[in-house]
C-alpha positions in Angstrom: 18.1 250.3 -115.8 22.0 250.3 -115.7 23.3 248.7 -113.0 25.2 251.8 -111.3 21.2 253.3 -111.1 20.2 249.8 -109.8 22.9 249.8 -106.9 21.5 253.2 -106.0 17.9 251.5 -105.5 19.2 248.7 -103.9 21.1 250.9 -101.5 17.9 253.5 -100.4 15.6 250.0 -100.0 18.5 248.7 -97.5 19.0 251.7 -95.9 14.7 252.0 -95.0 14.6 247.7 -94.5 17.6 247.8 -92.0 16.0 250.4 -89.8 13.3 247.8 -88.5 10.8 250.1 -87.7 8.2 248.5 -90.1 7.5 244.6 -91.3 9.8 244.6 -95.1 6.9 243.6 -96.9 5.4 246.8 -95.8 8.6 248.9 -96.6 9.0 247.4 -100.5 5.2 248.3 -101.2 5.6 252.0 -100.1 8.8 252.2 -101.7 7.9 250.6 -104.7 5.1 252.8 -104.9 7.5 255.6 -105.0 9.5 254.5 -107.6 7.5 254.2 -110.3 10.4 254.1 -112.8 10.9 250.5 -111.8 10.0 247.4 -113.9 9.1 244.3 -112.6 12.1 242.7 -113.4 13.8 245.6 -111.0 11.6 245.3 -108.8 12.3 241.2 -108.2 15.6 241.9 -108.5 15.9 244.5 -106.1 13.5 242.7 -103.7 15.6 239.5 -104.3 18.5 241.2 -103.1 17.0 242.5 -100.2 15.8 239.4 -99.1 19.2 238.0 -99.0 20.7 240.5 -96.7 17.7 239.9 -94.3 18.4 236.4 -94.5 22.0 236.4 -94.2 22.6 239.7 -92.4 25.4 238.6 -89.7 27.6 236.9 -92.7 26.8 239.9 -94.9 28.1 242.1 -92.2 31.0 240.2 -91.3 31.8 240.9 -95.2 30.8 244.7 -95.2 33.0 245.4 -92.4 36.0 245.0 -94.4 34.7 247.8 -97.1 34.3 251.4 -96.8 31.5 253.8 -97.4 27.7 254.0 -96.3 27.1 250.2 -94.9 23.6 249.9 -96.6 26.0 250.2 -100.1 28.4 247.7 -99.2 25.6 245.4 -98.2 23.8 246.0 -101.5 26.6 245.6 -103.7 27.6 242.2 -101.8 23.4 241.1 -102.3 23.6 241.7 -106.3 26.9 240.6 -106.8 27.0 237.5 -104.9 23.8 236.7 -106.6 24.4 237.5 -110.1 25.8 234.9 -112.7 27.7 237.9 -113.8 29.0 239.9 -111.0 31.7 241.4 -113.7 29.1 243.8 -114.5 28.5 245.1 -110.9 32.8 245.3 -110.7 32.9 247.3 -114.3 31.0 250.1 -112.4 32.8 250.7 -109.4 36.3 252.4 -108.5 39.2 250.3 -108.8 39.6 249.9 -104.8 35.9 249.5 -104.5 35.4 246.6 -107.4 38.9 244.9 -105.4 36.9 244.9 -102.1 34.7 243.4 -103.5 36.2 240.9 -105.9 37.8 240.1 -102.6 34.5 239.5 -100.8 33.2 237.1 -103.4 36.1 234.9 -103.3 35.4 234.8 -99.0 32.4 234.0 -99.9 33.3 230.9 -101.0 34.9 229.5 -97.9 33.5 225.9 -96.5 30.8 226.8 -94.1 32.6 225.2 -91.1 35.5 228.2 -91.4 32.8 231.1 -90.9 32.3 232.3 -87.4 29.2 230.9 -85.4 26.8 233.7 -85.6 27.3 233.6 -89.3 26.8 230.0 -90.0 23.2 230.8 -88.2 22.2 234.4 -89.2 20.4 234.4 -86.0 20.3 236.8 -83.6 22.1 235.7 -80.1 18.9 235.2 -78.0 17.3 234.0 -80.4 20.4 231.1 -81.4 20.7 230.2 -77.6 16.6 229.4 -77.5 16.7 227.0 -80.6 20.0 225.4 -79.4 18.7 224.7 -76.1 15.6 223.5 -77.4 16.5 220.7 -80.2 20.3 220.2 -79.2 23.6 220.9 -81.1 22.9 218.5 -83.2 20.0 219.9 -85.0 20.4 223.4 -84.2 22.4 224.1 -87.1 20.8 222.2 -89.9 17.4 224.1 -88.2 19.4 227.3 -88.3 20.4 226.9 -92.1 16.4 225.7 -93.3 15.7 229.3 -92.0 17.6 231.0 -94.6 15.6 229.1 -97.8 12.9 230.5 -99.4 9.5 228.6 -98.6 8.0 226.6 -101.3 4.2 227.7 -102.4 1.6 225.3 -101.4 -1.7 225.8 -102.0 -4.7 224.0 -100.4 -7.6 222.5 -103.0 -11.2 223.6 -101.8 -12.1 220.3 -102.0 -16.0 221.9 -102.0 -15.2 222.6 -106.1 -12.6 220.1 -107.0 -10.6 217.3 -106.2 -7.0 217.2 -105.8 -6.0 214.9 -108.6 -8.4 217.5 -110.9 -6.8 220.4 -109.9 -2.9 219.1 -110.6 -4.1 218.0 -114.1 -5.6 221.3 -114.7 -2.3 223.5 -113.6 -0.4 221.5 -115.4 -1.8 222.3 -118.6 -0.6 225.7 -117.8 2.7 224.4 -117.4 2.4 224.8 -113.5 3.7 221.6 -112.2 3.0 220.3 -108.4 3.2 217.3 -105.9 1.1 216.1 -103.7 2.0 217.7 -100.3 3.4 215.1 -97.8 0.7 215.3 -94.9 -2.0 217.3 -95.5 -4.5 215.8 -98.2 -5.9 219.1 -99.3 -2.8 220.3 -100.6 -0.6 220.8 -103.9 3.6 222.1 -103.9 4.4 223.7 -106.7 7.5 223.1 -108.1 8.5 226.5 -109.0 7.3 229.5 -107.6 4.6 231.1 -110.0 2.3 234.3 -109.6 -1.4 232.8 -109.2 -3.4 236.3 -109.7 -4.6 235.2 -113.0 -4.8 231.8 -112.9 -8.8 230.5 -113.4 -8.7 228.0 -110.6 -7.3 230.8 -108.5 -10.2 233.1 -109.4 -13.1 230.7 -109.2 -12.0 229.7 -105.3 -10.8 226.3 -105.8 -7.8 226.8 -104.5 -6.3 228.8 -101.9 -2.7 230.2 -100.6 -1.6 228.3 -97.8 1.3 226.7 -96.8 1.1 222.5 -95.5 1.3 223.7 -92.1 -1.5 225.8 -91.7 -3.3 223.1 -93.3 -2.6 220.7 -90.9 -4.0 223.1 -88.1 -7.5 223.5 -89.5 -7.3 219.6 -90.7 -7.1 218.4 -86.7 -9.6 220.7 -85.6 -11.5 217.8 -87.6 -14.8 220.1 -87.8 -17.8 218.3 -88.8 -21.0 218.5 -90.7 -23.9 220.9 -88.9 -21.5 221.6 -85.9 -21.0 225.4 -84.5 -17.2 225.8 -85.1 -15.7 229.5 -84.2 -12.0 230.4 -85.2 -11.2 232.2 -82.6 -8.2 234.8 -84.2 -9.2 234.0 -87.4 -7.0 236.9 -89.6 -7.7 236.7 -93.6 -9.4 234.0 -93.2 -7.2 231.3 -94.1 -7.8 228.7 -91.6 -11.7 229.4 -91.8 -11.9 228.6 -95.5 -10.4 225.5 -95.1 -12.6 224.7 -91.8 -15.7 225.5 -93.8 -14.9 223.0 -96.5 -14.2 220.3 -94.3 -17.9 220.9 -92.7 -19.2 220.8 -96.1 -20.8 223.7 -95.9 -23.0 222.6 -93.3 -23.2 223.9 -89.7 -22.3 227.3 -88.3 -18.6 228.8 -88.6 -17.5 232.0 -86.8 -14.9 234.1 -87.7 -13.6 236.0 -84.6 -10.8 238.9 -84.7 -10.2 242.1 -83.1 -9.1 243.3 -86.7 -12.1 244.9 -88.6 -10.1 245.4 -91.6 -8.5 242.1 -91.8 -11.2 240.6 -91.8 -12.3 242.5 -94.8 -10.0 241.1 -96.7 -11.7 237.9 -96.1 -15.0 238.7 -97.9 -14.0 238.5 -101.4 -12.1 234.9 -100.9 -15.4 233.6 -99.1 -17.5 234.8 -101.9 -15.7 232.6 -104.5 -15.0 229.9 -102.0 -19.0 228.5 -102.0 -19.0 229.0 -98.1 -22.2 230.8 -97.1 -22.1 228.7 -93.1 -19.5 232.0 -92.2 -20.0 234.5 -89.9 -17.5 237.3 -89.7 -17.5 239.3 -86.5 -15.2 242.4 -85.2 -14.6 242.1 -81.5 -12.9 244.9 -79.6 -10.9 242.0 -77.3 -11.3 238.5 -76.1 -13.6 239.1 -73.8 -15.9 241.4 -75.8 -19.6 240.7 -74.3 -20.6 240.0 -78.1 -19.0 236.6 -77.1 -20.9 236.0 -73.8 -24.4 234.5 -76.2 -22.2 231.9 -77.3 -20.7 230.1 -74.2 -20.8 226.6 -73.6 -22.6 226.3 -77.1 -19.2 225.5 -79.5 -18.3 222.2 -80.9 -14.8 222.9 -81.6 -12.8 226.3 -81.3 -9.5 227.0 -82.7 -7.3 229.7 -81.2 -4.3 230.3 -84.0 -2.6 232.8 -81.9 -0.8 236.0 -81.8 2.5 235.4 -81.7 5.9 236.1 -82.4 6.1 234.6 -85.8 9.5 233.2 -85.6 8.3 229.8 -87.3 7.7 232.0 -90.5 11.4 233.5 -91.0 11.4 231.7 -94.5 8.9 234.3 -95.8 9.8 237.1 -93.5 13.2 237.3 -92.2 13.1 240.7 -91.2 10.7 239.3 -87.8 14.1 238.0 -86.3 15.7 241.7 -86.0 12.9 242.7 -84.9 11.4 240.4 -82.1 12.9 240.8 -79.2 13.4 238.4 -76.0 11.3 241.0 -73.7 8.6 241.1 -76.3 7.8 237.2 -76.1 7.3 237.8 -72.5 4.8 240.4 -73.2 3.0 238.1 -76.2 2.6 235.3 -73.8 0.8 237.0 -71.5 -1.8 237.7 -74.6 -1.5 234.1 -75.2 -2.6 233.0 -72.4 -5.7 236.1 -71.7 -6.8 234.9 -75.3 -7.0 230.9 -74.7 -8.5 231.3 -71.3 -11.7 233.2 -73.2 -11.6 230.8 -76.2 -12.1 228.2 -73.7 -15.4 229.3 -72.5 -17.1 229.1 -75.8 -17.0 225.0 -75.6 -19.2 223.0 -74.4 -19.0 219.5 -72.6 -17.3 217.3 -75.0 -16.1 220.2 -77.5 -12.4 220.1 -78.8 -10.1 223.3 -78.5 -7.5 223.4 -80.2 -4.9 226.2 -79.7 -1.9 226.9 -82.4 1.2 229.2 -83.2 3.7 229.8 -85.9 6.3 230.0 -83.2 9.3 228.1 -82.9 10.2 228.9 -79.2 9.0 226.9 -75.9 7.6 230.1 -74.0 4.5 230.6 -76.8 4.0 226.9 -76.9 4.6 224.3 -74.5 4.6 226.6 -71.9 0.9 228.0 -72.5 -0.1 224.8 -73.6 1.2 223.4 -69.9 0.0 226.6 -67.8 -3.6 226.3 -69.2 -3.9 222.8 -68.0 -2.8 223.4 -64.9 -5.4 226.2 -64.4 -8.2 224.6 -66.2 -9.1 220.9 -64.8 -12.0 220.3 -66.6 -10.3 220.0 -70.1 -8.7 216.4 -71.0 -5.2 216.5 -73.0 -6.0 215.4 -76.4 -3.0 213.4 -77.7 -2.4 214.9 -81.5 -0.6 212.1 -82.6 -3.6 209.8 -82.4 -5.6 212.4 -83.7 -3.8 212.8 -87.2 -3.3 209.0 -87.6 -7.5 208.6 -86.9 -7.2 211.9 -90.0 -5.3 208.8 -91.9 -2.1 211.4 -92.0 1.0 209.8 -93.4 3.4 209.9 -90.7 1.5 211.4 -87.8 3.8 210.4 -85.0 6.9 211.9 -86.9 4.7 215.6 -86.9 4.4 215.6 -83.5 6.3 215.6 -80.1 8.3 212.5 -78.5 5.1 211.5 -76.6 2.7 212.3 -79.4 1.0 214.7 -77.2 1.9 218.3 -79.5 1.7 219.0 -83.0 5.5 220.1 -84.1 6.5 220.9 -87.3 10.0 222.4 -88.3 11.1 223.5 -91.4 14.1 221.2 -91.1 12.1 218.1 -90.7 9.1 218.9 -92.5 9.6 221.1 -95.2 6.7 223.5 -93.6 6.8 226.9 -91.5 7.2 225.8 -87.7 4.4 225.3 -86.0 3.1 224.5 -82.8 -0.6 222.9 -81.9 -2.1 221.5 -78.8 -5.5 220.1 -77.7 -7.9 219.5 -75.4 -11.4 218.3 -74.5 -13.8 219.4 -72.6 -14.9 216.8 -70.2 -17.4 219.2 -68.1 
């Protein structure tokens, strides 16, 4: 496709992404969909350069403001150009005061980052900026800031029911798909390139699964054991539970709670090739369906990953930060905190709760973690620094809070979507 036809594209995929009224990855199916004159290579390319004004879209801006014309063009000829090897062939198509603006843009571009303004050093929206800064300190709000524009790496996590790690890194590299050992968790692989896995045969057959170190690490301090009853409270696709299950062996009970019927579904074909047959996906209608009421007091261990605002994901989906706002965390930590309270009951004396977010921000974190306590004396704080150096994780104290008590991971330090864990006991 020439690249006048490919500007056009890029331009209507803008001009539906910027309106925020749906999650991007939503928008590029349906409008890919549509297009059915696109090739893959397009496609990529067009969802490349979408990405990039997601990620970037205050310094994109501050650019486009300089230009004339519909704004979603600007934006999309300042995506493919800046990221093109050989922007001359975006410039040969354009009007001579067009391909000056933005021969004029490129060479902006490449300005030191300490002469941009502020907001587009962190391509963060103002509440949002003010939150982080407050929260690690001007030191590392910037260096945070900038790990949120990368892309994520690909981890996957080894079902170590099939295979062992070690197997599993010989065997994809024989299909020239190279990896590392993840840092923490000792289920996982990195690859070093990002490579489409639908075909791949240890894909297929369930030994190993799509998940990044992080969420890992959540299911790995659960620390489930053989022939316990184990429920994952908001349990998604899945993820989480898979890995539960094959760190019980295979042995015990495993429920999979959610209020979503059909994502759930999309867990049943990943748990037929996984060799789990200890889970039990159940539908509730909310967290205090009466479905739940036969199973209080009677859990082991109960995770509780969250609803949440997302915000420790904005490698993958930078869309979320335009549009979260500061009124809805209020109105998701009110969920947060109806959700845990209902989790808890499940446990009985001497049963570990964990509760977990991909959030970033204080208010779906610390402060739940700290309001549940208050509320509910008969649960002990379970310090998660001692419980990841007990798992024999490299490192533990440096995944966690100053006094060991949270499980913290930023992308910054880490190299892993931000996350949040906390724990407790149940001591009656």
């Amino acid at each position: 496709m020439p690249p006048k036809a490919l500007l056009t594209a890029a331009t209507e995929l803008l001009r539906l992404a910027l309106t925020f009224e749906h999650p991007f990855d939503a928008v590029a199916q349906r409008f890919f969909r549509e297009q059915r004159s696109l090739g893959p290579r397009e496609r990529a390319l067009l969802a490349d350069a979408a990405y990039t004004v997601l990620r970037r879209l205050r310094w994109f801006d501050q650019l486009a403001s300089t230009g004339k014309g519909p704004r979603e063009r600007r934006l999309a000829l300042l995506a493919l150009a800046s990221g093109d090897p050989d922007a001359g062939r975006w410039l040969a198509v354009l009007e001579s005061s067009e391909a000056a603006w933005l021969e004029s843009c490129l060479q902006a571009a490449q300005a030191p980052l300490s002469e941009w303004p502020e907001a587009c050093r962190h391509n963060l929206p103002d509440w949002l900026a003010e939150r982080l800064q407050a929260q690690v300190g001007e030191g590392e709000f910037l260096p945070l800031a900038q790990s949120l524009l990368d892309t994520a790496p690909l981890d996957v996590r080894v079902n170590l029911l099939q295979e062992k790690r070690a197997q599993i890194q010989a065997e994809l590299s024989k299909v020239a798909i190279e990896s590392e050992a993840t840092p923490y968790s000792p289920w996982g692989l990195r690859l070093k390139s990002k490579h489409s896995l639908s075909k791949n045969d240890a894909y297929l057959r369930g030994a190993i699964e799509v998940q990044d170190e992080g969420s890992q690490l959540l299911a790995l301090l659960l620390d489930a054991r053989r022939g316990e009853m184990v429920a994952d409270f908001c349990a998604g696709a899945g993820g989480k539970t898979l890995a539960i299950g094959a760190a019980m062996r295979n042995t015990g009970r495993l429920y999979a709670f959610d209020t979503s019927a059909h994502r759930l579904q999309a867990l049943q074909p990943r748990l037929a090739k996984s060799g789990l047959d200890i889970v039990y996906p159940s539908a509730i209608a909310h967290e205090n369906d009466v479905r739940l009421a036969r199973l209080a007091g009677k859990m082991d261990r109960v995770l509780v990953d969250a609803p949440c605002s997302g915000l420790g994901t904005l490698r993958r989906s930078p869309d979320l930060k335009w549009r979260t706002s500061a009124a809805e965390i209020l109105a998701v930590q009110e969920r947060q905190h109806a959700i845990l309270a209902a989790a808890a009951r499940l446990l009985k004396p001497g049963g570990r709760l964990v509760y977990a977010t991909c959030s970033l921000l204080e208010e779906e974190n610390e402060a739940v973690a700290k309001a549940f306590e208050t509320v509910h004396s008969g649960f002990s704080t379970l310090g998660l620094g001692g419980v990841l150096g007990a798992l024999r994780v490299p490192q533990a104290e440096s995944l966690c809070s100053p006094d060991g008590q949270y499980l913290r991971l930023w992308p910054h330090r880490h190299a892993t979507d931000g996350f949040f864990a906390a724990a407790w006991v149940r001591s009656r």
